[in-house]
C-alpha positions as CSV (number, residue, x, y, z in Angstrom):
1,X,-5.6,-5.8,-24.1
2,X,-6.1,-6.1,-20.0
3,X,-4.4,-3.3,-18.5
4,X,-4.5,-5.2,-14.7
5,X,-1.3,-6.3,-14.0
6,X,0.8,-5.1,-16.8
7,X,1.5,-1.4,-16.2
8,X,4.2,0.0,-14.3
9,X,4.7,4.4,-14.2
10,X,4.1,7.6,-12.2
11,X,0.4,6.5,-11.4
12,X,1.1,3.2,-9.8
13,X,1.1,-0.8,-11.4
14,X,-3.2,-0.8,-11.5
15,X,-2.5,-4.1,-9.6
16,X,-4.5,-3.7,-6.8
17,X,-2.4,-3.5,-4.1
18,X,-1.4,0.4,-3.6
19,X,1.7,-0.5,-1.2
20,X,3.7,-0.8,-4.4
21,X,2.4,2.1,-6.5
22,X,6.0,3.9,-5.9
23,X,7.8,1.6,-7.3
24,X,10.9,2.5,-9.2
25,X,11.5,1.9,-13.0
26,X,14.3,-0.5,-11.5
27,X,12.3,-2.5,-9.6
28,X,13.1,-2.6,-5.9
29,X,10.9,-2.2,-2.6
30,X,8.8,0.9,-3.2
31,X,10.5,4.2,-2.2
32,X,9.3,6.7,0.5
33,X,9.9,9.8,-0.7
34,X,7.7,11.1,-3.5
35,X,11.0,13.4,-4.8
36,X,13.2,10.3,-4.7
37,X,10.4,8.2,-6.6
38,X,10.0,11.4,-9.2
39,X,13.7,11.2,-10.1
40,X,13.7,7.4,-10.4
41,X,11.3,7.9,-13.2
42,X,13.9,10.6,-15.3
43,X,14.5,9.6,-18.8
44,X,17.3,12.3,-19.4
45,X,20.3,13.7,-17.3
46,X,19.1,17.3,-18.1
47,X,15.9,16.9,-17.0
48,X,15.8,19.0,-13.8
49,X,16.0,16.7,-10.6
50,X,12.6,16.8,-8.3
51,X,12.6,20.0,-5.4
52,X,10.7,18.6,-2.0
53,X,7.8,20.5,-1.9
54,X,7.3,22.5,1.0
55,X,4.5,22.0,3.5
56,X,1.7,23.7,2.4
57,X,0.1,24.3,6.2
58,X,3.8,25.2,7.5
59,X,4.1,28.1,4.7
60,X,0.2,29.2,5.4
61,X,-0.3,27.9,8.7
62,X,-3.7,30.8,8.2
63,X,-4.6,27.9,5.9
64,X,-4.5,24.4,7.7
65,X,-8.1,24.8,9.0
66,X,-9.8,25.6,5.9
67,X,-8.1,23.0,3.9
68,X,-9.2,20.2,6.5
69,X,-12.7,21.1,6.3
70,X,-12.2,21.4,2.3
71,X,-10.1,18.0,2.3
72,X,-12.6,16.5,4.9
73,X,-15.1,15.8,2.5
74,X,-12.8,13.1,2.0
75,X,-14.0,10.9,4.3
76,X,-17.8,11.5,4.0
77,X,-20.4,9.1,2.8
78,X,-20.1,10.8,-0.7
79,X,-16.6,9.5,-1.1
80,X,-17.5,6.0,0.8
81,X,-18.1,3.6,-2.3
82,X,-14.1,4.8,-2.7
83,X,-12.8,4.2,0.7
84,X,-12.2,0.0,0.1
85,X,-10.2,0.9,-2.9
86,X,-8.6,4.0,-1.8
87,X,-6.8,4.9,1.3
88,X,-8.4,8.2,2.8
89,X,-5.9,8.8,5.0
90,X,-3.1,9.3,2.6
91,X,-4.8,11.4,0.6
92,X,-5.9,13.8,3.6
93,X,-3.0,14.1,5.0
């Protein structure tokens, strides 16, 4: 069975396009929020609704430096053969 095309969840449609990876079970344009997409995906009422995270550099602002040099490996030439199929950018931030 081809899985291209015909998968919908948490981890995106494996269409191709990543613009509509947050997509709720519903259907619909994809949603912004990664809290409000979480939610859209409950199966049961008790299930505890998604928290926002909090910003990780804002809580440890100590921390913001080190994680862009740890996250800048990113965007080196070891992660290149990735960049046309994965945005860097979202991921970095």
């Amino acid at each position: 069975m081809c899985v291209l095309k015909n998968l919908q969840g948490l981890c995106g449609d494996f269409n191709g396009d990543a613009s509509d990876d947050f997509r709720a079970p519903s259907g619909g344009m994809p949603l912004v929020l990664a809290k409000n997409f979480a939610d859209s995906w409950r199966v049961h009422k008790f299930c505890p609704k998604a928290k926002q995270p909090d910003d990780a550099c804002d809580k440890n602002p100590d921390r913001r430096n080190w994680a862009r040099h740890k996250c800048g490996v990113l965007k080196t030439d070891l992660f290149k053969p990735c960049h046309y199929q994965v945005e860097v950018e979202d991921y970095y931030k």
